[in-house]
mmCIF file of the N, C-alpha and C atoms, coordinates in Angstrom:
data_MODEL
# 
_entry.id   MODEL 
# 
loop_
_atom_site.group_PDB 
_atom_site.id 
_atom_site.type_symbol 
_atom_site.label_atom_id 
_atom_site.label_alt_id 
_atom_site.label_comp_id 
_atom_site.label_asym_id 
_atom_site.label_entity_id 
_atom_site.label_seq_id 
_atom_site.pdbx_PDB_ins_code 
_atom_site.Cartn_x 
_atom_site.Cartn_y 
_atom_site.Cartn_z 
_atom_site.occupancy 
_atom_site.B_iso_or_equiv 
_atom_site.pdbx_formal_charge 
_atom_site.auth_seq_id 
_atom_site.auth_comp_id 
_atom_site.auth_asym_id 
_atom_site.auth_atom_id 
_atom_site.pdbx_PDB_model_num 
ATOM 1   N N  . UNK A 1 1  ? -35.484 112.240 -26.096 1.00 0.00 ? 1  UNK A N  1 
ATOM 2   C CA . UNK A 1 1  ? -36.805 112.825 -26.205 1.00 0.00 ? 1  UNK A CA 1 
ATOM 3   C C  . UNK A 1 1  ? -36.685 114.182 -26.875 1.00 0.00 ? 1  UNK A C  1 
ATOM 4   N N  . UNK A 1 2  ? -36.996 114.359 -27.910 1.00 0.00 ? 2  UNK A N  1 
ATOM 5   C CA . UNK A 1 2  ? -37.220 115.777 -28.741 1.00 0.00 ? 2  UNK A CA 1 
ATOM 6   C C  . UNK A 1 2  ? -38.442 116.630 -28.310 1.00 0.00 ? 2  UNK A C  1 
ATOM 7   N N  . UNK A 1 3  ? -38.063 117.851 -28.636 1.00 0.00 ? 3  UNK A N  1 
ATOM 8   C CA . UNK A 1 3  ? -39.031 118.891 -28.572 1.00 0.00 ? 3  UNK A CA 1 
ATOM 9   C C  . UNK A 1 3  ? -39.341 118.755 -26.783 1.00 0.00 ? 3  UNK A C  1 
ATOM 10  N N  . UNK A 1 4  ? -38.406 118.599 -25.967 1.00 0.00 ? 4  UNK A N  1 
ATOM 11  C CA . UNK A 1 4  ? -38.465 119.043 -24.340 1.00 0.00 ? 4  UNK A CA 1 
ATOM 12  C C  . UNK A 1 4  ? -38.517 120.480 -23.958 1.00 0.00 ? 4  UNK A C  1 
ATOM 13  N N  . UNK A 1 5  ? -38.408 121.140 -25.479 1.00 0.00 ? 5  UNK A N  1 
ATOM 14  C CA . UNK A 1 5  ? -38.346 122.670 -24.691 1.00 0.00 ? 5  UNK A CA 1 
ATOM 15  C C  . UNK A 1 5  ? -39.288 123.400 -24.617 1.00 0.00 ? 5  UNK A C  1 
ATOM 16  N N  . UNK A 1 6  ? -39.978 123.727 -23.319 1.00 0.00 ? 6  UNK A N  1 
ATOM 17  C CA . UNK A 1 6  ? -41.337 124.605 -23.218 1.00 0.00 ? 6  UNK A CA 1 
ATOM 18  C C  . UNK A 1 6  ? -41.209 125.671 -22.251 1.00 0.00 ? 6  UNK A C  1 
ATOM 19  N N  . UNK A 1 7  ? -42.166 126.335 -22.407 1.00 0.00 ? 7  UNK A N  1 
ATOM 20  C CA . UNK A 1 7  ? -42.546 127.534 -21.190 1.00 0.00 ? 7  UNK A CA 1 
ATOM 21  C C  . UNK A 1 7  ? -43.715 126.866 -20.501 1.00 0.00 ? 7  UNK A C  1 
ATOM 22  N N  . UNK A 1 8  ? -43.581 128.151 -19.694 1.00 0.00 ? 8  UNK A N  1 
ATOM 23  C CA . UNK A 1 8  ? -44.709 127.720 -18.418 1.00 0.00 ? 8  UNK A CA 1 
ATOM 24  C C  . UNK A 1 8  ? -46.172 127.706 -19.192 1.00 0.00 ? 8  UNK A C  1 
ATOM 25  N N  . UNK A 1 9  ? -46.495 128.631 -20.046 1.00 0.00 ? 9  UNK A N  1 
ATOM 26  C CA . UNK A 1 9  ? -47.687 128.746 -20.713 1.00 0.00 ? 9  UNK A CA 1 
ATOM 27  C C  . UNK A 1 9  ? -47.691 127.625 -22.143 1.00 0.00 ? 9  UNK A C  1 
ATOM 28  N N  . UNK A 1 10 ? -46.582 126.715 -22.231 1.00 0.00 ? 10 UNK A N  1 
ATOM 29  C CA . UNK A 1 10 ? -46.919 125.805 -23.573 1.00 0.00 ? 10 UNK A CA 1 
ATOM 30  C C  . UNK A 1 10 ? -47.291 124.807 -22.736 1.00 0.00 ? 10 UNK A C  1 
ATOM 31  N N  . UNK A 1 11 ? -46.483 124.484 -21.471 1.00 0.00 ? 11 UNK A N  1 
ATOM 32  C CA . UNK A 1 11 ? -47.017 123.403 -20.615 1.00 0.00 ? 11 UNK A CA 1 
ATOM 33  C C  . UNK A 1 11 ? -48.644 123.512 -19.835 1.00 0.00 ? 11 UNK A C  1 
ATOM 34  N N  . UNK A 1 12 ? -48.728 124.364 -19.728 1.00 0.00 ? 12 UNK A N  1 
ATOM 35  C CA . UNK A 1 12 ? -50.159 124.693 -18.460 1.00 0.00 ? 12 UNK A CA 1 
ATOM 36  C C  . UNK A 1 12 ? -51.030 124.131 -19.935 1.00 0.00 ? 12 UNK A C  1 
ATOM 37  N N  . UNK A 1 13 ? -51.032 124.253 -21.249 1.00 0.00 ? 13 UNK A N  1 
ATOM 38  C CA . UNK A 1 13 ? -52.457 124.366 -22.274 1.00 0.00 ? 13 UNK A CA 1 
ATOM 39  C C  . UNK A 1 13 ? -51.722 122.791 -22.546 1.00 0.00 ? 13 UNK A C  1 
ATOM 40  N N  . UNK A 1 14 ? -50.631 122.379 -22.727 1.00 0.00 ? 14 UNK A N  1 
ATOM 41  C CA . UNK A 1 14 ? -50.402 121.087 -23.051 1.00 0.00 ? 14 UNK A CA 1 
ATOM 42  C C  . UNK A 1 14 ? -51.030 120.252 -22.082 1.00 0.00 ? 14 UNK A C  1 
ATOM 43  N N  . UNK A 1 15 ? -51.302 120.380 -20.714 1.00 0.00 ? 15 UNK A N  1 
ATOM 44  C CA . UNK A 1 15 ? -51.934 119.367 -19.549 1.00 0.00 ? 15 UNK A CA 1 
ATOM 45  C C  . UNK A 1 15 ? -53.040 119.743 -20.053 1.00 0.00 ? 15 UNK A C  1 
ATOM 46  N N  . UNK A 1 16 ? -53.723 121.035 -20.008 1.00 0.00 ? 16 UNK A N  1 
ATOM 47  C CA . UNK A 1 16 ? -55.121 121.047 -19.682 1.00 0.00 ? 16 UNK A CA 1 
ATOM 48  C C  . UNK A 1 16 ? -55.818 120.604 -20.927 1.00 0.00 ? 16 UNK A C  1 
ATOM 49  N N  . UNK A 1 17 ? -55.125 120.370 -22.155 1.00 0.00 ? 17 UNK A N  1 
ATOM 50  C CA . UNK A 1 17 ? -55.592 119.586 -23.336 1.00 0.00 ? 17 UNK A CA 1 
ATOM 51  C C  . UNK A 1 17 ? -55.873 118.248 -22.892 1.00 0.00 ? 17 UNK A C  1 
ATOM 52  N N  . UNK A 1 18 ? -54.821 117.382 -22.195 1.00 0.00 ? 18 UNK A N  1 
ATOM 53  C CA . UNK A 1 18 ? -54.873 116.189 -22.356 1.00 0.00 ? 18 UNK A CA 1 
ATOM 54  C C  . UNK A 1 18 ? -55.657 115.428 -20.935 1.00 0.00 ? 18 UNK A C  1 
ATOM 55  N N  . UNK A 1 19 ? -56.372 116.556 -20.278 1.00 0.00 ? 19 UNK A N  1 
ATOM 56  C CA . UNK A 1 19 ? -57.183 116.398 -18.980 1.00 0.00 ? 19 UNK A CA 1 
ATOM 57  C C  . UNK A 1 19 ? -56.972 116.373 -17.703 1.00 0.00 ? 19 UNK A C  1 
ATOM 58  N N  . UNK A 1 20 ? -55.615 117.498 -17.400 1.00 0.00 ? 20 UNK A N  1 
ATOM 59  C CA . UNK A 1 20 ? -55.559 117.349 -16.475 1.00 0.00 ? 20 UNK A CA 1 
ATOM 60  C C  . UNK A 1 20 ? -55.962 118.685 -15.762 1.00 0.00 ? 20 UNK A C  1 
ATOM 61  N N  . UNK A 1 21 ? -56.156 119.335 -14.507 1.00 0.00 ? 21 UNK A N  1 
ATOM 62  C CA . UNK A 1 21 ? -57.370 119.964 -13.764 1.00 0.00 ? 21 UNK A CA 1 
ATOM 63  C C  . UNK A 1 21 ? -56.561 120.398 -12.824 1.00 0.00 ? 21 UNK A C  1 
ATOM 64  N N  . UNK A 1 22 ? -56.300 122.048 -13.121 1.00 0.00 ? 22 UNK A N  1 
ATOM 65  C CA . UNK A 1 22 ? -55.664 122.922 -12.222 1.00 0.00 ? 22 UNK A CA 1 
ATOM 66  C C  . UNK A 1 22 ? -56.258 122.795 -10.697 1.00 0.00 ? 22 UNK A C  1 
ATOM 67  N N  . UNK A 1 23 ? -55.578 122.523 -9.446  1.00 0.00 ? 23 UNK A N  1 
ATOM 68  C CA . UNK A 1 23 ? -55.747 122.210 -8.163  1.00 0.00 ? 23 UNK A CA 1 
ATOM 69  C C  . UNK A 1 23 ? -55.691 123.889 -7.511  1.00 0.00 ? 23 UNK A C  1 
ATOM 70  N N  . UNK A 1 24 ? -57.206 124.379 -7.049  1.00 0.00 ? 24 UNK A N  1 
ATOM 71  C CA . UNK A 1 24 ? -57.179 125.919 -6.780  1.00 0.00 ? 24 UNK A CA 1 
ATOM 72  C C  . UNK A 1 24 ? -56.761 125.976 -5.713  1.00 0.00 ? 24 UNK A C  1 
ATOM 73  N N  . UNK A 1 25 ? -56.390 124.920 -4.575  1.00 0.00 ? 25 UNK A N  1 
ATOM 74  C CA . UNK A 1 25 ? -55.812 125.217 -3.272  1.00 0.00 ? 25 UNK A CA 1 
ATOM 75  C C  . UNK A 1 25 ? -54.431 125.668 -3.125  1.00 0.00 ? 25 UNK A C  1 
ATOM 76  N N  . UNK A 1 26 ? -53.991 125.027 -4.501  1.00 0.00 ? 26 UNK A N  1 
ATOM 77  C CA . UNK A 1 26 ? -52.321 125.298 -4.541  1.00 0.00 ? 26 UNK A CA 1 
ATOM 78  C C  . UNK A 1 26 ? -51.725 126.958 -4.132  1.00 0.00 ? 26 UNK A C  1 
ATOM 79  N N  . UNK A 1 27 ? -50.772 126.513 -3.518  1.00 0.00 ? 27 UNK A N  1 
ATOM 80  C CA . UNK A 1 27 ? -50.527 127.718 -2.759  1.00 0.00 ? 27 UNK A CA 1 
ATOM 81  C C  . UNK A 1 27 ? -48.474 127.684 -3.332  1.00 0.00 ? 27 UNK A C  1 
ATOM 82  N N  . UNK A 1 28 ? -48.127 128.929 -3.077  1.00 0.00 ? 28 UNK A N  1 
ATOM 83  C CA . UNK A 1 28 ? -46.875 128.652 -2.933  1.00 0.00 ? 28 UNK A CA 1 
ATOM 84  C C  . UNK A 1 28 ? -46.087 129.371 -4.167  1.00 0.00 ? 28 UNK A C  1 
ATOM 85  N N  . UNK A 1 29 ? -44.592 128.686 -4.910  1.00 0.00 ? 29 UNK A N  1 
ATOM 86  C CA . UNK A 1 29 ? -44.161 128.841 -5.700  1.00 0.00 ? 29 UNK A CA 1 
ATOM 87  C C  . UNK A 1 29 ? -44.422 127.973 -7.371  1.00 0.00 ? 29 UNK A C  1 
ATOM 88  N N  . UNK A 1 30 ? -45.610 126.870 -7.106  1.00 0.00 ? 30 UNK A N  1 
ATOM 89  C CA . UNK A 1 30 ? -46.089 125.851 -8.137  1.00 0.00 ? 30 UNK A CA 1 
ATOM 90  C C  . UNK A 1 30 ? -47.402 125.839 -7.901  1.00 0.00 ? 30 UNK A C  1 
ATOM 91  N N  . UNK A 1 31 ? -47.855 125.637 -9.257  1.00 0.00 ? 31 UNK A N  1 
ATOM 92  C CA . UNK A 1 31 ? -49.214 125.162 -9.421  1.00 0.00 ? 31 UNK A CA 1 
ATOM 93  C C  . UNK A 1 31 ? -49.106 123.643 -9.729  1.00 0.00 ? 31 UNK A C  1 
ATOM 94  N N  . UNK A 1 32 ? -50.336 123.248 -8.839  1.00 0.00 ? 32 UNK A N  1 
ATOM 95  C CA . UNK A 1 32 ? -50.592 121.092 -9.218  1.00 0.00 ? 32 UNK A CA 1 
ATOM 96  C C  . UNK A 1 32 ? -51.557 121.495 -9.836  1.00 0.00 ? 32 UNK A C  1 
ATOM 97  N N  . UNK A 1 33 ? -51.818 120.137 -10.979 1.00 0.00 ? 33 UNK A N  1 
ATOM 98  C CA . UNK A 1 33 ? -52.160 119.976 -11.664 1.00 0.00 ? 33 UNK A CA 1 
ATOM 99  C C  . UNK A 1 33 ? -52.762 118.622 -11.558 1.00 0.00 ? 33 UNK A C  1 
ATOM 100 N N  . UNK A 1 34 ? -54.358 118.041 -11.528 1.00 0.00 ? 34 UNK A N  1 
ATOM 101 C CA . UNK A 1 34 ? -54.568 117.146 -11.318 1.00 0.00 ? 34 UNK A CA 1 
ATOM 102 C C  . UNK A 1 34 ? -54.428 115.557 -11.827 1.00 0.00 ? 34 UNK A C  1 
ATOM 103 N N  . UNK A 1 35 ? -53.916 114.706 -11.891 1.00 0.00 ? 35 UNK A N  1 
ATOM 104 C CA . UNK A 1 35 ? -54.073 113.904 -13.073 1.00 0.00 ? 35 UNK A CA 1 
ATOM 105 C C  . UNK A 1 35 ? -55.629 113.500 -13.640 1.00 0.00 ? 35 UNK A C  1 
ATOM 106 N N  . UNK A 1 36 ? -55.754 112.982 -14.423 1.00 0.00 ? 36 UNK A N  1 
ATOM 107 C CA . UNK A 1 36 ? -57.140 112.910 -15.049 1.00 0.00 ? 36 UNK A CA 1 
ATOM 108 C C  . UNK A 1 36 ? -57.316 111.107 -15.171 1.00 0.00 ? 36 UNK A C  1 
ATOM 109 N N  . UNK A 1 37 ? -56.121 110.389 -14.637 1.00 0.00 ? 37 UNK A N  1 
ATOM 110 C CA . UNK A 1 37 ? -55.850 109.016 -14.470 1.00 0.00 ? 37 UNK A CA 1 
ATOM 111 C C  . UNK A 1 37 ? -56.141 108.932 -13.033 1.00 0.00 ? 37 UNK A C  1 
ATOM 112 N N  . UNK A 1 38 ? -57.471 107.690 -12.830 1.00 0.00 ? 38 UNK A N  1 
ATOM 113 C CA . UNK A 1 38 ? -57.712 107.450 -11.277 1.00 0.00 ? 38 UNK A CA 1 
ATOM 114 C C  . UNK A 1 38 ? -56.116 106.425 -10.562 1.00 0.00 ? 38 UNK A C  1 
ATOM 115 N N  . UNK A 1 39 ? -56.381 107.118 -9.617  1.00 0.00 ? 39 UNK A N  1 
ATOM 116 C CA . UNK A 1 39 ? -54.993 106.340 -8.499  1.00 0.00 ? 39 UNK A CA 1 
ATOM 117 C C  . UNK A 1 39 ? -53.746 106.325 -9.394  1.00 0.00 ? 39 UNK A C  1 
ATOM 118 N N  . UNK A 1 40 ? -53.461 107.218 -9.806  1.00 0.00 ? 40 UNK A N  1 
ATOM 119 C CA . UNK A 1 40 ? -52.257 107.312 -10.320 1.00 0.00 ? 40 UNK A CA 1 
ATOM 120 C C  . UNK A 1 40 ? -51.229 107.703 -9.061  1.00 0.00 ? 40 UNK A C  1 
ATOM 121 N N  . UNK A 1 41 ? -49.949 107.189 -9.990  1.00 0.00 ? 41 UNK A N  1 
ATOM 122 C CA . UNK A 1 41 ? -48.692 107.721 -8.711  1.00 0.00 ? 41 UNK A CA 1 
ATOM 123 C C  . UNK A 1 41 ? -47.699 108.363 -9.321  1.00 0.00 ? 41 UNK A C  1 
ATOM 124 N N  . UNK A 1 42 ? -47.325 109.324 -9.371  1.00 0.00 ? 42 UNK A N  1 
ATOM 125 C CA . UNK A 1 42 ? -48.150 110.513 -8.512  1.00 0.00 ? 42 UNK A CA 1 
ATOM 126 C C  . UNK A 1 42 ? -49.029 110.845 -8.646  1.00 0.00 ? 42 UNK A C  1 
ATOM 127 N N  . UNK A 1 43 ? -50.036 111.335 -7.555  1.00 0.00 ? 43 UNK A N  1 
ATOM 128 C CA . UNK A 1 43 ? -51.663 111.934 -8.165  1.00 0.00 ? 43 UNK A CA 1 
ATOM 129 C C  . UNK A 1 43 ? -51.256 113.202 -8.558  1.00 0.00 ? 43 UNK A C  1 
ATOM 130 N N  . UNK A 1 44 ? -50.083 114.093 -8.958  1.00 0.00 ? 44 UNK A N  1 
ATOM 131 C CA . UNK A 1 44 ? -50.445 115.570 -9.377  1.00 0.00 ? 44 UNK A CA 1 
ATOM 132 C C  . UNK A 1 44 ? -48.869 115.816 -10.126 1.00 0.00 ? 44 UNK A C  1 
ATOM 133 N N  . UNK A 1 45 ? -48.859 116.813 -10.596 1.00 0.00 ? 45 UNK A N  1 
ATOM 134 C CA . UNK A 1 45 ? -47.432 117.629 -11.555 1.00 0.00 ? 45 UNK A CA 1 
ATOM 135 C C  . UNK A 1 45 ? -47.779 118.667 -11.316 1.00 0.00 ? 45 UNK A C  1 
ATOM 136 N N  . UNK A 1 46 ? -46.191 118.997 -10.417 1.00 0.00 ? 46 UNK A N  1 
ATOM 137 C CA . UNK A 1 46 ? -46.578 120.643 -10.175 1.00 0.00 ? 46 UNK A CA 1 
ATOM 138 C C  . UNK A 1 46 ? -45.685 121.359 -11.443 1.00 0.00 ? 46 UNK A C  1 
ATOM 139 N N  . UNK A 1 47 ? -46.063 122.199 -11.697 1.00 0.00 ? 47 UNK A N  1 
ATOM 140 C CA . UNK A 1 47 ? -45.340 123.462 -12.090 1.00 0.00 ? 47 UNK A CA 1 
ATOM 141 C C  . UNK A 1 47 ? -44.987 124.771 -11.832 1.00 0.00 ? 47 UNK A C  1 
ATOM 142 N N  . UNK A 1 48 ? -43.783 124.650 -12.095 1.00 0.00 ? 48 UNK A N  1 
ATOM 143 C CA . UNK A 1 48 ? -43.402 126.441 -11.300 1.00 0.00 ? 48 UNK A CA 1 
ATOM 144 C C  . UNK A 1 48 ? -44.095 127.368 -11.576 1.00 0.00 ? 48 UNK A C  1 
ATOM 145 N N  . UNK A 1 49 ? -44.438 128.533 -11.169 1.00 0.00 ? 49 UNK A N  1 
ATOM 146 C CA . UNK A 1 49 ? -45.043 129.880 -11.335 1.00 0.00 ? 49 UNK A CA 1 
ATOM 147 C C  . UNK A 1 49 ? -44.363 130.983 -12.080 1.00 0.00 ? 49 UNK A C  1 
ATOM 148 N N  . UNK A 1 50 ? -43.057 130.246 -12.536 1.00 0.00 ? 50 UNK A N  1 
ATOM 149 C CA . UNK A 1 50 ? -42.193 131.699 -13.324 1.00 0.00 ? 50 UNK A CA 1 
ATOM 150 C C  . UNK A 1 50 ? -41.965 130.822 -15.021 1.00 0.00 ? 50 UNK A C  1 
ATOM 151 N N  . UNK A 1 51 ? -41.896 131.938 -15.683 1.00 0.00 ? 51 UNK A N  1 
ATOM 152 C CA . UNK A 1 51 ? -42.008 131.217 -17.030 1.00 0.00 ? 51 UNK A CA 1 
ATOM 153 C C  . UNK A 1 51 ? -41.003 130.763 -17.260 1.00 0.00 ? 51 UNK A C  1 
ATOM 154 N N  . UNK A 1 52 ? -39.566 130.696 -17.186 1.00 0.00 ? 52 UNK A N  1 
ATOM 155 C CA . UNK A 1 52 ? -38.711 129.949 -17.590 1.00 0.00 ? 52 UNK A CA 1 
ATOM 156 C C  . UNK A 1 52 ? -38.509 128.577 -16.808 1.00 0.00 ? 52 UNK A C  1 
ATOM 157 N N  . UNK A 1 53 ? -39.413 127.362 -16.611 1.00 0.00 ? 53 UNK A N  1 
ATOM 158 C CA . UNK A 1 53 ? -39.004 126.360 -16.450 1.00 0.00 ? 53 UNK A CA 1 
ATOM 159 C C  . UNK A 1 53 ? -37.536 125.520 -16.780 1.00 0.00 ? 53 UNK A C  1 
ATOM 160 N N  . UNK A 1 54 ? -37.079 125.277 -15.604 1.00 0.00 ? 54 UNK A N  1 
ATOM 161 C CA . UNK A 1 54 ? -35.565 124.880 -15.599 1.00 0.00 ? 54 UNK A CA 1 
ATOM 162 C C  . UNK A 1 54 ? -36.484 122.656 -15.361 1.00 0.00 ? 54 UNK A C  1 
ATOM 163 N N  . UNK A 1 55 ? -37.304 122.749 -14.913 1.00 0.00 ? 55 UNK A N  1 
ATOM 164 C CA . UNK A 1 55 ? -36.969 121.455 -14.371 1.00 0.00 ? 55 UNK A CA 1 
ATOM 165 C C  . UNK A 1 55 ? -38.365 120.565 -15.398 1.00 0.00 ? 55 UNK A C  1 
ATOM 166 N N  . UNK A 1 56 ? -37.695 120.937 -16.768 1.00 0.00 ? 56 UNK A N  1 
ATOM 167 C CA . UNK A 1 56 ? -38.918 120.686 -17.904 1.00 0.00 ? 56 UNK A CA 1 
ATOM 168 C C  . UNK A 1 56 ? -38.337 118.737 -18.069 1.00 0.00 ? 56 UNK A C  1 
ATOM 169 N N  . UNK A 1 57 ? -37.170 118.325 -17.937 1.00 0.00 ? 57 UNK A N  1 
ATOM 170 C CA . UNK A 1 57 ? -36.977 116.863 -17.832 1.00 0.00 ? 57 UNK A CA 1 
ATOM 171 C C  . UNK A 1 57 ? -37.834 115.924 -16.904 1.00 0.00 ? 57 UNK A C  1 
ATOM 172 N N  . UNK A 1 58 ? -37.835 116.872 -15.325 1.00 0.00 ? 58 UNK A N  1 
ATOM 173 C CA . UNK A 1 58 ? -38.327 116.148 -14.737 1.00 0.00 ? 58 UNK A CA 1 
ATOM 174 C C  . UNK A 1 58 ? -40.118 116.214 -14.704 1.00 0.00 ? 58 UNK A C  1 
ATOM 175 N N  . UNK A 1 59 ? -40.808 117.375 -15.173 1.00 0.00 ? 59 UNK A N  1 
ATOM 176 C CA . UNK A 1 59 ? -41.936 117.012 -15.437 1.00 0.00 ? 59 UNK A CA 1 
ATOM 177 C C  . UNK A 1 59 ? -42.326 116.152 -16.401 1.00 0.00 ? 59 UNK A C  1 
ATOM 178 N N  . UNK A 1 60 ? -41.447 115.531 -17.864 1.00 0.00 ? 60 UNK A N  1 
ATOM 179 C CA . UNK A 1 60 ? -41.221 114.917 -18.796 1.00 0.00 ? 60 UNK A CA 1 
ATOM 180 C C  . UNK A 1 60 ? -41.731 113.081 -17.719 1.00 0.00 ? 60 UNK A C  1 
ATOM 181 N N  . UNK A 1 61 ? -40.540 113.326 -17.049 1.00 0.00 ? 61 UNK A N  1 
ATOM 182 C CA . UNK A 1 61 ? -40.153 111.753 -16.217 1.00 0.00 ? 61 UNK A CA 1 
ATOM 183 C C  . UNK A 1 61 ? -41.557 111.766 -15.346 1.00 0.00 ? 61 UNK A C  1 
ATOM 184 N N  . UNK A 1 62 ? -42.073 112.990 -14.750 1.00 0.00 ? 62 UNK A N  1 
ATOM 185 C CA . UNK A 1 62 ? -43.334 112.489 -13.987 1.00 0.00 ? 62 UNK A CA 1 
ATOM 186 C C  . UNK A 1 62 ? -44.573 111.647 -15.108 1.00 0.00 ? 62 UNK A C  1 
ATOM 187 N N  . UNK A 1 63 ? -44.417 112.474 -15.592 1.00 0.00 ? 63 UNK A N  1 
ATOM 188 C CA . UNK A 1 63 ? -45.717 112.139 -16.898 1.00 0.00 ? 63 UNK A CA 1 
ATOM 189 C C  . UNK A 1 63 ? -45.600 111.002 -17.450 1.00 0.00 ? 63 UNK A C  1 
ATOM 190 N N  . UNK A 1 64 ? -44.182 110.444 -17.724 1.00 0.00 ? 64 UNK A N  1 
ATOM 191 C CA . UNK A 1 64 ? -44.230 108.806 -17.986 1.00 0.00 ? 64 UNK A CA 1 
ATOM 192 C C  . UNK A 1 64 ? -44.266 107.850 -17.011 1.00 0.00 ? 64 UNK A C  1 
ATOM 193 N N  . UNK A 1 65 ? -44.176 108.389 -15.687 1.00 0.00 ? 65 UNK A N  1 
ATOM 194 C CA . UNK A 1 65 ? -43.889 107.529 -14.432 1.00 0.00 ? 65 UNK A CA 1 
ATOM 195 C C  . UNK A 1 65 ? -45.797 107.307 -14.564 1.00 0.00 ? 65 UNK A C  1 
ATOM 196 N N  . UNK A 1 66 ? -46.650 108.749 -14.505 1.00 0.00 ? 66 UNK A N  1 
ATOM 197 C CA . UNK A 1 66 ? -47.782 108.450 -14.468 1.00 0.00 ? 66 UNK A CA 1 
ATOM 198 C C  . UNK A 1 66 ? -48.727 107.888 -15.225 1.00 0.00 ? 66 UNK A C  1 
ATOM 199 N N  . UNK A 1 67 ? -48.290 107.928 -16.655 1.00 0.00 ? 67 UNK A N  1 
ATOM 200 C CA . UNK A 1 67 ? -49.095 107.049 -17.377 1.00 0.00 ? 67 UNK A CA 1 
ATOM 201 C C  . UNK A 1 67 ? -48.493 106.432 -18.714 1.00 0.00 ? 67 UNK A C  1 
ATOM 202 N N  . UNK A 1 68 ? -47.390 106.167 -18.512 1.00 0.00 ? 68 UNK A N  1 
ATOM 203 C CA . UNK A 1 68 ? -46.666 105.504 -19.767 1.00 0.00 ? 68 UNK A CA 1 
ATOM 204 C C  . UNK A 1 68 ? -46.136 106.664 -21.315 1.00 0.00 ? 68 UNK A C  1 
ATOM 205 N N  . UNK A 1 69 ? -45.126 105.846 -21.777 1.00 0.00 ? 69 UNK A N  1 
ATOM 206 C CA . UNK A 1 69 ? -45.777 106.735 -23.066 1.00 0.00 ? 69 UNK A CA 1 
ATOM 207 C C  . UNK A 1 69 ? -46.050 107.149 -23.592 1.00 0.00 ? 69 UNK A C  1 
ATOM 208 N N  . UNK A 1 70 ? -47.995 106.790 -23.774 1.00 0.00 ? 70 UNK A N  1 
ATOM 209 C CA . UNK A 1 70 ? -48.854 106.892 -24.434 1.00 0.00 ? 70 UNK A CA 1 
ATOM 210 C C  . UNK A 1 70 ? -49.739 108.762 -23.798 1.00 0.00 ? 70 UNK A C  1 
ATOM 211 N N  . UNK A 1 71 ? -49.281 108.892 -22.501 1.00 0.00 ? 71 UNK A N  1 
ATOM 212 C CA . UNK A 1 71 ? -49.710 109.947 -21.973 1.00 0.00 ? 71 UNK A CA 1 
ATOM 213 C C  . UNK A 1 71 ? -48.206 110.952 -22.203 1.00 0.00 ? 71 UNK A C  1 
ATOM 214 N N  . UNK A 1 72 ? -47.420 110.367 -22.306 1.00 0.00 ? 72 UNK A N  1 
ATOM 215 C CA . UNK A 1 72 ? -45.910 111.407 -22.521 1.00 0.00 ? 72 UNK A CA 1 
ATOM 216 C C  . UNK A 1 72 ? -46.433 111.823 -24.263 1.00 0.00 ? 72 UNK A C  1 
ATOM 217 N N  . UNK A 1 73 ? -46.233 111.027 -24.600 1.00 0.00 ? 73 UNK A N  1 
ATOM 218 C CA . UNK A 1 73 ? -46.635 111.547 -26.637 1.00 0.00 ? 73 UNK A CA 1 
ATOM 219 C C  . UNK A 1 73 ? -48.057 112.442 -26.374 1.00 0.00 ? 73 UNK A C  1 
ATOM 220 N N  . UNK A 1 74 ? -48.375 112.077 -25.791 1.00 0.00 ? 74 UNK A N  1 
ATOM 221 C CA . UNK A 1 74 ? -49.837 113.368 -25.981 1.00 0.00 ? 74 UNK A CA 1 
ATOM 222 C C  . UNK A 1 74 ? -49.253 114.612 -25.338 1.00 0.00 ? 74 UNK A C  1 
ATOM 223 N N  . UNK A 1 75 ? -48.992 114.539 -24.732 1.00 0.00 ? 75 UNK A N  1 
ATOM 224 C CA . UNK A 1 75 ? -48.487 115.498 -23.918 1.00 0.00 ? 75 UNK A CA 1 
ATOM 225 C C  . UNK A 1 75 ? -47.262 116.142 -24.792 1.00 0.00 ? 75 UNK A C  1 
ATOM 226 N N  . UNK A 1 76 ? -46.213 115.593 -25.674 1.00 0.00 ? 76 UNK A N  1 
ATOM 227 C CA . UNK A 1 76 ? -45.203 116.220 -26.574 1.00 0.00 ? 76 UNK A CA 1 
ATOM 228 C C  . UNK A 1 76 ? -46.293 116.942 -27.809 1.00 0.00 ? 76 UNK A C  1 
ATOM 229 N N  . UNK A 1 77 ? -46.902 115.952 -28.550 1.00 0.00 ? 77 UNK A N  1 
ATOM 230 C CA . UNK A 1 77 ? -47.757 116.475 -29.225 1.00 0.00 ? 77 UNK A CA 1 
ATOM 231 C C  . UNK A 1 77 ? -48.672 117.720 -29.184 1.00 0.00 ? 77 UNK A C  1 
ATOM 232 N N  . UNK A 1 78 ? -49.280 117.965 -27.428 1.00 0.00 ? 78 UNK A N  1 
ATOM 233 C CA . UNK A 1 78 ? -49.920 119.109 -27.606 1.00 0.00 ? 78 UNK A CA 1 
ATOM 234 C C  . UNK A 1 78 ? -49.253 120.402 -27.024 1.00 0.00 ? 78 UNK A C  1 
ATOM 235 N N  . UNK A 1 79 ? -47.574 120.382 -27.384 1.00 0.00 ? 79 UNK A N  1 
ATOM 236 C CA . UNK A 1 79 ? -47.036 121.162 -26.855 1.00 0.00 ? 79 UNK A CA 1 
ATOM 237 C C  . UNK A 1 79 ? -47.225 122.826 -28.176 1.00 0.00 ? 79 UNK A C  1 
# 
């Protein structure tokens, strides 16, 4: 998979392009992020709160677990 390398701020505008809906309860060291796919599994992708994301593979692997693909390429694309 090319072009895996992001910050916290290329990822937060890459979700919220492709519809997914910052969760304001989130508390903690991550922000969730809603999916914009009904009954998805997982229903959310968190992301850390500090800009150097170390665990940018495994938000990669959530995003295809949650919607194939076709939601991973949008998601590379609006990086």
């Amino acid at each position: 998979m090319g072009g895996n390398n992001f910050n916290r701020l290329q990822c937060i505008r890459a979700l919220t392009r492709i519809g997914f809906i910052l969760n304001k309860n989130s508390s903690g060291s991550h922000d969730k992020f809603l999916s914009p796919i009904l009954n998805s599994n997982p229903p959310f992708i968190t992301v850390p709160r500090h800009n150097v994301i170390h665990c940018q593979k495994a938000i990669l692997k959530e995003l295809k677990k949650m919607g194939g693909e076709e939601l991973l390429e949008n998601f590379l694309k609006n990086l």
